[in-house]
N, C-alpha and C positions, 0 to 999 in steps of 0.2 A: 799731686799737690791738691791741699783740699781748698774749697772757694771762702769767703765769710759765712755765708749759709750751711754751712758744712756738705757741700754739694765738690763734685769736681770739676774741675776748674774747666776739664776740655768741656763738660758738659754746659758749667755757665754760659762758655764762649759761645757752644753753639745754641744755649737759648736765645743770647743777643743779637745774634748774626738772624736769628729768623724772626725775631721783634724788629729788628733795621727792615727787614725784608717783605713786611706786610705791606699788601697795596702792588707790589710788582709783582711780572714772572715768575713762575714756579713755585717752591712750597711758601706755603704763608701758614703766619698764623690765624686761627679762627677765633670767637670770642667767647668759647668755652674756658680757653687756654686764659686770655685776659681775666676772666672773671674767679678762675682757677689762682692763678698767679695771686691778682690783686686781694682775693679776699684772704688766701692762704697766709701773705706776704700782712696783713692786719692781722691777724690772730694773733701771729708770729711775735709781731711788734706788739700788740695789746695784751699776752702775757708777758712780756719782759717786762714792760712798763707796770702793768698792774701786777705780776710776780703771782700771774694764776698759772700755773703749771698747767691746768685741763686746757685753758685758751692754745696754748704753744705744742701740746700734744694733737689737737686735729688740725692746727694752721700747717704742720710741717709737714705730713703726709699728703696735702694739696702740692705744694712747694715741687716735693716729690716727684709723685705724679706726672705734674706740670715737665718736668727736667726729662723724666722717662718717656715722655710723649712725644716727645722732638728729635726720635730717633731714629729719623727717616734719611735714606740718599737715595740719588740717582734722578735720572729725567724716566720717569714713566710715557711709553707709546704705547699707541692704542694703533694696527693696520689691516687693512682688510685686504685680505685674500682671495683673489677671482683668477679664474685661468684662462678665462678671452677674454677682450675690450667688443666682440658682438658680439650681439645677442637677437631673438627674434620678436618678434611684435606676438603676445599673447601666451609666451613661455613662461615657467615659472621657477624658479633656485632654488637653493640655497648658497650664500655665502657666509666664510670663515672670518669673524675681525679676530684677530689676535691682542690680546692683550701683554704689556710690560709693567707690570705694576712698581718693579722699584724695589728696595730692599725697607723692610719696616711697614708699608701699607696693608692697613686690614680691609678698608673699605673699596669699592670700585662700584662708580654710578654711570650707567651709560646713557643714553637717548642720540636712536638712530633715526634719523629724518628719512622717509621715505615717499618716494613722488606719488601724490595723488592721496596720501595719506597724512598730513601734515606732519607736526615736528614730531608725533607719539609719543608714548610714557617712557617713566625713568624707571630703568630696572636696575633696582641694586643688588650686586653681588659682592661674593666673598674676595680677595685680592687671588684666593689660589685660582682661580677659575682663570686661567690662561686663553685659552680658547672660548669663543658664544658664536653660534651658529643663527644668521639669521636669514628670515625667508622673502625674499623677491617676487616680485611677479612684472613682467615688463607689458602694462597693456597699450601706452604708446607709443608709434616710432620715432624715432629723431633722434640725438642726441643730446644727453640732460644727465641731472645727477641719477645717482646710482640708491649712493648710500652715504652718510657723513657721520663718523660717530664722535659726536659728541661725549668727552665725558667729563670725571673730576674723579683723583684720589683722598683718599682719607685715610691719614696717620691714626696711631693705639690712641680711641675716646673721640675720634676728633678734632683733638686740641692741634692738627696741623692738616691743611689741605693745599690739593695741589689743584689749580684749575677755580671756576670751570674753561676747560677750551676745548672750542670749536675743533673738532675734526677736520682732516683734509677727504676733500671730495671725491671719490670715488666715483667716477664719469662712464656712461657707456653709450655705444653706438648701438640704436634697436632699426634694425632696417626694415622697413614699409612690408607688410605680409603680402601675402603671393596667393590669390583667389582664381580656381579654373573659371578664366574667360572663355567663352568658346568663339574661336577665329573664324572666320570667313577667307572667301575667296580674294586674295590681292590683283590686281592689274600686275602683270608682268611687264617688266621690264626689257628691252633690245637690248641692254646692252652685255648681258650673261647668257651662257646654254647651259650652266648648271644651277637648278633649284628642284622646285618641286608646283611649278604653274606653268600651264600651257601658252607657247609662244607662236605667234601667227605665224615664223618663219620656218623653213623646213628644217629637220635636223634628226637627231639620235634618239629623241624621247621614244616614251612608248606608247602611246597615243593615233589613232591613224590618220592619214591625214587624207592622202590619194593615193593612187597605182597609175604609174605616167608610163612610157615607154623608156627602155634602155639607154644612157646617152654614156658616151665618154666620159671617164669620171666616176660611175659611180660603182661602187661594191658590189663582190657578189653574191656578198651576204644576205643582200637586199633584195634579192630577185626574189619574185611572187614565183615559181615555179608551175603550181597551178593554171595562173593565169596565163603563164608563158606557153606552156602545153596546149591550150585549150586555141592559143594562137596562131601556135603551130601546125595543128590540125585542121586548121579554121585554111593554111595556107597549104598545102599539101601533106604537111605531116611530118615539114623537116623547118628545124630554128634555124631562120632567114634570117637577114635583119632588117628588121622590124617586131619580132614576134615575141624579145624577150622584153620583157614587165620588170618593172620593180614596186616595190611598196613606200612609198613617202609615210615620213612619222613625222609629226609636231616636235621641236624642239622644244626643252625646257629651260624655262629661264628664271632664272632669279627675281624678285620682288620687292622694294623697300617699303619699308615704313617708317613715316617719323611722326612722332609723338610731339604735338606743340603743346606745352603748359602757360596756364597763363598763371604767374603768382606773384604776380602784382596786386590783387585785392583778394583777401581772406575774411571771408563774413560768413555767417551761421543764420540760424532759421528765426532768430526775434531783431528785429533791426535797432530794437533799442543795444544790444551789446557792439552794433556795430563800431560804435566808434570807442572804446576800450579794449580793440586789437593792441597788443603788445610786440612788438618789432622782436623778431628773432624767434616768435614762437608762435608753432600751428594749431591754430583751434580745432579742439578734438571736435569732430562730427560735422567740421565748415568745411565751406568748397576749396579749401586748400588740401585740407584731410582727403579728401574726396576723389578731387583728382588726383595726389598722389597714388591713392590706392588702385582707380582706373588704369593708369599710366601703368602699372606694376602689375595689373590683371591681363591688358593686351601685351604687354610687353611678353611676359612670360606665356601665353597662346601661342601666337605669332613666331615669337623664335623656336619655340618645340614643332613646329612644322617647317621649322629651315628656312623661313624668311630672316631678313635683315630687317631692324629696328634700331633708330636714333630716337636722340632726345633732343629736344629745344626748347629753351628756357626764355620766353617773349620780354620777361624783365631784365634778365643777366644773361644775352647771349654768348658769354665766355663760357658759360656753367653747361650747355649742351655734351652731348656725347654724341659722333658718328655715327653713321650706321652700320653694323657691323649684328654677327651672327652666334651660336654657342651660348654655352652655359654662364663664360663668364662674362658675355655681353648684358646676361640677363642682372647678376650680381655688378659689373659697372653700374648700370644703372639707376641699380636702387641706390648702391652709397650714393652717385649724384642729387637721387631726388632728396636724399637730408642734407644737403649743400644748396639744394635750391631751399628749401625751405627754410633753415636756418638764416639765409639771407635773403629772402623775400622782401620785396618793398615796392613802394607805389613808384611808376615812371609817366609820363605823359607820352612815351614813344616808344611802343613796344615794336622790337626788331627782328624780322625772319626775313635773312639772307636767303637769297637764290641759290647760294653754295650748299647753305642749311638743308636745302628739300631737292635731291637731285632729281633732272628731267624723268617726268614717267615715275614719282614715287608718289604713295596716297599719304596724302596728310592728313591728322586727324588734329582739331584744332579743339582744347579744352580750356575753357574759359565762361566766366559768368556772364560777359556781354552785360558789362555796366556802362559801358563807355562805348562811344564811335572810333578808337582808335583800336579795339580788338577787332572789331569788323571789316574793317579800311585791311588788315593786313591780311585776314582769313578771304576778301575778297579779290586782294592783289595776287595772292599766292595762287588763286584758281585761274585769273587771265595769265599767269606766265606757264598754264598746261597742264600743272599737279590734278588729277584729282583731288579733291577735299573734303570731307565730311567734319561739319561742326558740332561740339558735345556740348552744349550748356549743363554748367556745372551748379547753378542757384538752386540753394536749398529748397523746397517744396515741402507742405506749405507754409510763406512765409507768414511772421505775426506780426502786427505793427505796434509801434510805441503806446504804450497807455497811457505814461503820463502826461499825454499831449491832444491836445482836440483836434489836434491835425494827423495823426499817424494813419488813421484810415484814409485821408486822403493821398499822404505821403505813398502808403502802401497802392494804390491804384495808380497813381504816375507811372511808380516803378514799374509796377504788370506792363501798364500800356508803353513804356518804353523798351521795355523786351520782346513784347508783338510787332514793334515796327522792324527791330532791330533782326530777329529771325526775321521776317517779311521780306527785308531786303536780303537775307542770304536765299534763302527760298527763289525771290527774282532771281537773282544770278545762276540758276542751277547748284547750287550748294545746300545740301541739306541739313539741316539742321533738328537735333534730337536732344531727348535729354538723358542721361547716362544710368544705365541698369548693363548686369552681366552679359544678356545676350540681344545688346541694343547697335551695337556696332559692326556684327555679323552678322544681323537681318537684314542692314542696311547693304552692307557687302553685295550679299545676296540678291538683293531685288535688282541693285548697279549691272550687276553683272548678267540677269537676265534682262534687262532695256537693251544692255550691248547686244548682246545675243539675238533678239528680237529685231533691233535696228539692223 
C-alpha cells in the first residue's frame, strides 16, 4: 500500500513511530532527519503550490532519504570481556568490549573511562567492527572501576541515533603487591614443637642444647655414644649405670605474628589535602597506602619461613584474619586488607582484643599516632605480655598549608605531638620506628640479641 507521499505505508508508520520516540530510550531521531524532513517536506509543498516542478524534484529525494534512513532494529550492546575479576597491582592487559551494533547501524562511537586517566577520547568506528581491543594497566590496589564503555549508535547519515548511554561497569579486585621484606627472628612461642624458632624447652629440634646422663624415658637414638664410651672407660671400661649420655636438642616452636593496622586516619605528605579525604577510597602514596603495602611485605617474609601471621583491623575489628600459616594465609590476607580499606573510617576507640594477639605472639602496631587513643592500646597490648614494636606510618617530610599564616605553626604542633607520643612508647619499653623494608628485622634482631645478652 502506498502512503500520500508516495512512500510506503509500513515505512511511513515507522517514521512516526521514531518522531513519537524522540527524547526517550533507544533509537531517536537526530536533527539532521528534522531538517531533512522539514525542508524536503516545503519544497514538496512549494512546488505543488507554485507548479515549479524543479522545486518538487529535489524536495522528494530528501523525503526519501529521510524514510530510508529510519531503517534501523534491534537494541545494540556494547560488553566487555575479561577472564578473572583479579588482578595485580602494576600489571598490564588487554581487554575484549564486544560490540552488537543492531541491524542497519553504520556508525559506532565509543569512549572507555579509564581509572586514573579520565573520561578519554571518542573513537569512532565503522558498525562492522565487532570486537576493540583495549589496554589496561592496574597501577592501584583496591577495588574500583575497570572499564565503562560508554557509547552511541548511528543509523545511514545520521538521521537516527541510539544513545548516548553510559556503559555498565566493569569492576575488578587489584590485590596490594607483594615486596621481599626481609624477616627477622620471632620470639617463640610454648605453646608448639613445630616451627622453625628455637624453644627454651627440650625437645626434637636440631639445635644442641646439653648432654645429661641417661634417665628412664629417654631414646636410644639420643645417646651421645662418644661421650658414653669415654665414661665408660673413665669407670673401668664396662657401661654401668651411670656412664650412658644422651644429647639434649632445643625444641622447635612455632611463632605468631600479628599485624595491627590502624585505618582509621588516611593522610598524605601536604596537610592542606588533609581534609578532602574521600570515604571508601585510599590515598595513593598516604599512610593508608602505606601501610597496606608494609602489612603485605611482612606478611609475605614471615609466612615464607613458616611462621604464622594474623591481621587486626584497630577500626573494624570484625575485618581481622586469624593467625594462621601457607600460601593461602598470605592471599586471605591481602583480599582482607581491600575490605579494610574500602571501609576505612574515623572511630574514637580503636579495639585489640586479648583473643586478637595470643599470649607470647609479637605485635607489630602500624599506625600514624595522631591521637592518644593508638598509644593507650599499643601500650595496653605490651602490659598484658605481647611483645610489641610500633611502626609509625606519617608521611615524611610533611608540608604545611600555605594558604594560611598558621600552617608552619600547625605543622610544628604536629612534629611535637609525635615526639611526646613516641617518647611515651620508648618509656614503656616499646620501640618505636618508622617503616622502610628492612626496619622491622633490625629491630628483630637487636630484641633478640638484649635477650641473649640478659
Amino acid at each position: 500500500m502506498i502512503g500520500p507521499l508516495g512512500l510506503p505505508e509500513h515505512r511511513m508508520l515507522r517514521w512516526a513511530k521514531a518522531w513519537r520516540s524522540q527524547g526517550t530510550a533507544g533509537w531517536r531521531v537526530s536533527d539532521a532527519l528534522h531538517r531533512g524532513v522539514l525542508g524536503g517536506l516545503g519544497l514538496v509543498v512549494a512546488g505543488l503550490v507554485l507548479h515549479q516542478p524543479l522545486l518538487f524534484l529535489i524536495g522528494a529525494p530528501l523525503l526519501i532519504s529521510a524514510a530510508l534512513g529510519i531503517s534501523v532494529s534491534g537494541d545494540p550492546a556494547v560488553v566487555v570481556r575479561r577472564r578473572t575479576r583479579l588482578g595485580e597491582a602494576g600489571e598490564a592487559g588487554r581487554l575484549a568490549v564486544t560490540v552488537d551494533p543492531g541491524r542497519g547501524t553504520e556508525l559506532v562511537a565509543l569512549r572507555m573511562p579509564v581509572p586514573g586517566k579520565g573520561i578519554g577520547p571518542v573513537h569512532l568506528l565503522p558498525a562492522t567492527a565487532t570486537t576493540v581491543l583495549a589496554r589496561v594497566r592496574y597501577d592501584a590496589w583496591g577495588e574500583g572501576l575497570e572499564l565503562r564503555p560508554d557509547h552511541l549508535m548511528a543509523g545511514p547519515d545520521g538521521l537516527v541515533v541510539y544513545g548516548p548511554v553510559v556503559g555498565a561497569e566493569a569492576r575488578r579486585l587489584v590485590l596490594p603487591p607483594v615486596s621481599a621484606a626481609q624477616p627477622g627472628p620471632l620470639p617463640p612461642r610454648a605453646a608448639g614443637l613445630v616451627g622453625v624458632h628455637r624453644s627454651p624447652r627440650a625437645g626434637d629440634g636440631s639445635e644442641h642444647r646439653d648432654i645429661r646422663p641417661f634417665q628412664p624415658g629417654d631414646r636410644l637414638r639420643r645417646v651421645d655414644w662418644r661421650v658414653s664410651l669415654r665414661a665408660a672407660a673413665a669407670a673401668g671400661g664396662q657401661l654401668v649405670p651411670g656412664t650412658l649420655h644422651v644429647r639434649e636438642r632445643h625444641a622447635e616452636a612455632d611463632a605468631d605474628l600479628v599485624l595491627v593496622l590502624d585505618t582509621r586516619v588516611d593522610v598524605g605528605a601536604d596537610l592542606h589535602t588533609w581534609a578532602d579525604h574521600e570515604p571508601g577510597v585510599v590515598r595513593a602514596g598516604g599512610s593508608l597506602d602505606t601501610g597496606v603495602r608494609a602489612v603485605t611485605a611482612l606478611a609475605a617474609g614471615f609466612l615464607r619461613q613458616g611462621d604464622r601471621v594474623g591481621l587486626v583491623d584497630l577500626g573494624n575489628p570484625r575485618l581481622g584474619v586469624p593467625p594462621g600459616s601457607g600460601r593461602r594465609q598470605l592471599e586471605r590476607i591481602r583480599h582482607q586488607l581491600v575490605v579494610c580499606g574500602r571501609l576505612a573510617g574515623w572511630t574514637t576507640r580503636p579495639v585489640l582484643r586479648p583473643a586478637q594477639a595470643p599470649p607470647g605472639a609479637l605485635v607489630v602496631v602500624l599506625s600514624t599516632f595522631l591521637d592518644d587513643a593508638a598509644v593507650d592500646v599499643t601500650v595496653h597490648t605490651a602490659r598484658r605480655g605481647n611483645p610489641v614494636i610500633a611502626v609509625d606510618l606519617l608521611p615524611r617530610p610533611l608540608l604545611p598549608q600555605r594558604d594560611t599564616p598558621w600552617g608552619e605553626v600547625v605543622l610544628r604542633v604536629l612534629r611535637a605531638e609525635q615526639r611526646v607520643r613516641r617518647a611515651a612508647l620508648l618509656g614503656t619499653g616499646i620501640p618505636a620506628l618508622t617503616w622502610n623494608e628492612s626496619a622491622v628485622s633490625v629491630m628483630l634482631r637487636r630484641l633478640r640479641r638484649r635477650r641473649v645478652a640478659r
